[in-house]
C-alpha positions in Angstrom: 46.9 -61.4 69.2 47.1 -58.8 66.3 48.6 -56.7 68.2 51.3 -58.5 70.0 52.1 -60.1 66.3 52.7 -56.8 64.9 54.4 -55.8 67.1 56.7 -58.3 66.8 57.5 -57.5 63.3 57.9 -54.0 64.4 60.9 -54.8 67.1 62.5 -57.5 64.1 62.2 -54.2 61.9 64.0 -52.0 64.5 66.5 -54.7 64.9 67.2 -55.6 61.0 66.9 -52.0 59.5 67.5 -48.9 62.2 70.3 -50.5 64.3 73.2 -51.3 61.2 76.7 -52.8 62.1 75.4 -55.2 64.7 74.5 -58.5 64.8 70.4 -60.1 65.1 71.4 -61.0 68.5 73.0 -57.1 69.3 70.4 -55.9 67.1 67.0 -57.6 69.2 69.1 -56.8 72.9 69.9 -53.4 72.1 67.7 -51.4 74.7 66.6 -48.9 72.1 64.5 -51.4 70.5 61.7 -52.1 73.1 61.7 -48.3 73.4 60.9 -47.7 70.1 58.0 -49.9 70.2 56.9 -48.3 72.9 56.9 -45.0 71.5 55.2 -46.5 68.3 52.2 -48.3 70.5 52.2 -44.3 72.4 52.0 -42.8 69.1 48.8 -45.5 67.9 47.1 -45.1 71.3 47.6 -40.8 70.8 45.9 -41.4 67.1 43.1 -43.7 67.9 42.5 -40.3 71.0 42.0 -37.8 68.0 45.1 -36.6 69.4 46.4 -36.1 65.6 49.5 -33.2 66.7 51.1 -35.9 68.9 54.9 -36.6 67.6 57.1 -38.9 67.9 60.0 -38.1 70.4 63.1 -38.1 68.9 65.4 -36.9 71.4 64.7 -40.7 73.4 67.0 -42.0 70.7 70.5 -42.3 69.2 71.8 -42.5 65.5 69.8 -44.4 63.1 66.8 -44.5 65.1 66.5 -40.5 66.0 67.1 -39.8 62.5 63.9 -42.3 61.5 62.2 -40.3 64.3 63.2 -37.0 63.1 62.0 -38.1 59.3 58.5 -39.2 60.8 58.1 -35.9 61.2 57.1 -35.1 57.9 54.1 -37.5 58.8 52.5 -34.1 59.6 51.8 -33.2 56.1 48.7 -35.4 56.1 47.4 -33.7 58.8 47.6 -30.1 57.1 44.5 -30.6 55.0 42.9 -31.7 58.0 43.2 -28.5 60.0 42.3 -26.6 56.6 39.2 -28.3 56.7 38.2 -27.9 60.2 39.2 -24.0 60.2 36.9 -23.8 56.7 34.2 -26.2 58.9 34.7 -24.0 62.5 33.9 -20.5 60.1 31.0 -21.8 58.1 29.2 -23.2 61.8 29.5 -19.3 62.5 28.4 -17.8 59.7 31.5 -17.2 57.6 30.7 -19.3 54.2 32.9 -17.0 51.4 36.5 -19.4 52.2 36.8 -22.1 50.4 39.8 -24.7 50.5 42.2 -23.1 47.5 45.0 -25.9 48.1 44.9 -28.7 45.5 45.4 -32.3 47.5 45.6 -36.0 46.5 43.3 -38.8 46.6 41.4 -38.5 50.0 42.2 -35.3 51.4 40.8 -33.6 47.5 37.7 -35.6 48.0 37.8 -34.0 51.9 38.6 -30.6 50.3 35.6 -31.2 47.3 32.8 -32.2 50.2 33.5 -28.7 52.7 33.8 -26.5 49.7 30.3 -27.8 47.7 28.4 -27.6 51.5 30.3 -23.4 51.4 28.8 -23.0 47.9 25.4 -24.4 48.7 25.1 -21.8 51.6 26.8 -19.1 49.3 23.8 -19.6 46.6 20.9 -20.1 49.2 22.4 -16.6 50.9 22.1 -15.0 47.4 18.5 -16.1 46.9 17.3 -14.7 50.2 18.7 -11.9 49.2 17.5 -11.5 46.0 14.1 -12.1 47.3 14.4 -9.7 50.1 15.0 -7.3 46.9 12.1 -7.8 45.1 10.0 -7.4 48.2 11.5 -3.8 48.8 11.1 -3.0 45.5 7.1 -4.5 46.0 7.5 -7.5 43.6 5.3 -9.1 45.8 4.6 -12.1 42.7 8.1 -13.1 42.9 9.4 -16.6 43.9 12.7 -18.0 45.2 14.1 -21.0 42.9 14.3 -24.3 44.8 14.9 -26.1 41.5 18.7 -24.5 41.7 19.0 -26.9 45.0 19.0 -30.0 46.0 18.0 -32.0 49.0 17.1 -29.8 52.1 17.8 -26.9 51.0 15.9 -27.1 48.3 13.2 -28.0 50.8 14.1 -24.8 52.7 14.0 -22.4 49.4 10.4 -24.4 48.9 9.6 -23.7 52.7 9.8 -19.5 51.7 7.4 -19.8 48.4 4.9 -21.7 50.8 5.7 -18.7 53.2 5.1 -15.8 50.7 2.2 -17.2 49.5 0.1 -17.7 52.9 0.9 -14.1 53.8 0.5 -12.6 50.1 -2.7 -14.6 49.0 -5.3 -12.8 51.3 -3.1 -9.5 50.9 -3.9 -9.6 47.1 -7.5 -10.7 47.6 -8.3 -7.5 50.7 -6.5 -5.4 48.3 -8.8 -6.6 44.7 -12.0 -6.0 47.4 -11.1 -2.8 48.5 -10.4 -1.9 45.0 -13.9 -2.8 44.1 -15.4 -1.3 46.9 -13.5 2.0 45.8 -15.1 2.0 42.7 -18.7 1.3 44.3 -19.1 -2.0 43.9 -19.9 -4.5 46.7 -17.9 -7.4 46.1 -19.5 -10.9 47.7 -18.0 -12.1 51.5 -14.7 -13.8 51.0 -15.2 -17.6 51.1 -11.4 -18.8 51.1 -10.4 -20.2 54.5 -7.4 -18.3 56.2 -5.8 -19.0 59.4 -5.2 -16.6 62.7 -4.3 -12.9 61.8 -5.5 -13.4 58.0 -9.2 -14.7 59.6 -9.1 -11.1 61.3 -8.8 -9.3 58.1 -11.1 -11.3 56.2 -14.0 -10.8 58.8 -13.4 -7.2 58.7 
C-alpha cells in the first residue's frame, strides 16, 4: 500500500511540476508520466540491489522531464565517498594500511570517512610496535615489552597476546642461561623446579 501511495504522489508530481503549459488532465494523460515512474521504481529496485552506479536514463524523455533526469545526475556525488571508502577498505584487507581518506565530507559520509581511517591508524601503530619489538630482539633486548596500553579492544589483546609470547619462550632461556652461568663458575646450582611445556621440558631435563 505504501508503495502504490507513493507512487501516486510521484505521477501527481510529474504531472503538476515537470510537464508546464498543460492542463491536470494533459498533465496525468501525457504518456511520459507512467514512464517516469517507471524509471523511478527501476531506479529504487537497482538501489535496494547494491547496484549504487545505476542512472537514470535520460534520453527516454523530452523537455522538462530529461532535463530533471539529466540534473539527477549529480545524485552521484553521494556515492563518491562511498567508492573512497571501499578502495581505502579493498587496500587495507591486502595489506596496504598507509592511505587514509584526505577528502573532508558532511554529516554521514565524515563519520564513514572518521570510522575507515581510525581502523588504518590502529593497524599503522600495531605495525610500528612489531616492529619496534622485532628491533629490540635484534639488538638482544630480550627484557623488552610491546605496549598494549596504547590500544584498545582486540588489539590490545593482540599486543598482550606477544608479551605472553615473549615471556614463555624467554623465561626458561634466562633461567638455562643464570644455571649455566653458575655451573661456569663451579657451582652446582639445584634441579630446576618451574614447570615448562614441550621443547622448554627438553632443555630443562638436560
Amino acid at each position: 500500500m505504501k508503495t502504490e501511495s507513493c507512487m501516486g504522489v510521484v505521477r501527481a508530481t510529474v504531472a503538476t511540476d515537470l510537464l508546464p503549459g498543460r492542463s491536470s488532465a494533459q498533465k496525468s494523460g501525457d504518456g511520459e508520466v507512467p514512464l517516469v515512474s517507471q524509471e523511478i521504481i527501476r531506479l529504487v529496485e537497482a538501489a535496494r540491489d547494491g547496484r549504487l552506479t545505476e542512472r537514470g536514463r535520460a534520453d527516454q524523455f523530452q523537455g522538462s522531464i530529461a532535463r530533471w533526469w539529466r540534473h539527477q545526475r549529480n545524485a552521484r556525488r553521494i556515492l563518491v565517498p562511498i567508492g573512497e571508502g571501499n578502495r581505502i577498505l579493498a587496500q587495507i584487507s591486502s595489506g596496504k594500511i598507509d592511505e587514509l581518506i584526505a577528502q573532508t565530507y558532511k554529516g554521514d559520509h565524515e563519520k564513514m570517512k572518521q570510522a575507515i581511517n581510525n581502523i588504518a591508524v590502529a593497524l599503522q601503530k600495531l605495525q610500528a610496535e612489531m616492529l619496534r619489538m622485532s628491533d629490540f630482539a635484534k639488538q638482544g633486548q630480550l627484557s623488552e615489552r610491546a605496549k598494549p596500553d596504547q590500544f584498545k579492544g582486540s588489539y590490545a589483546e593482540i599486543v598482550q597476546g606477544v608479551n605472553v609470547t615473549l615471556d614463555a619462550l624467554i623465561g626458561p632461556l634466562n633461567v638455562a642461561a643464570k644455571y649455566v652461568e653458575q655451573i661456569a663458575k663451579g657451582d652446582i646450582p639445584a634441579k630446576i623446579t618451574d614447570a615448562y611445556n614441550g621443547t622448554s621440558t627438553r632443555s630443562k631435563t638436560t
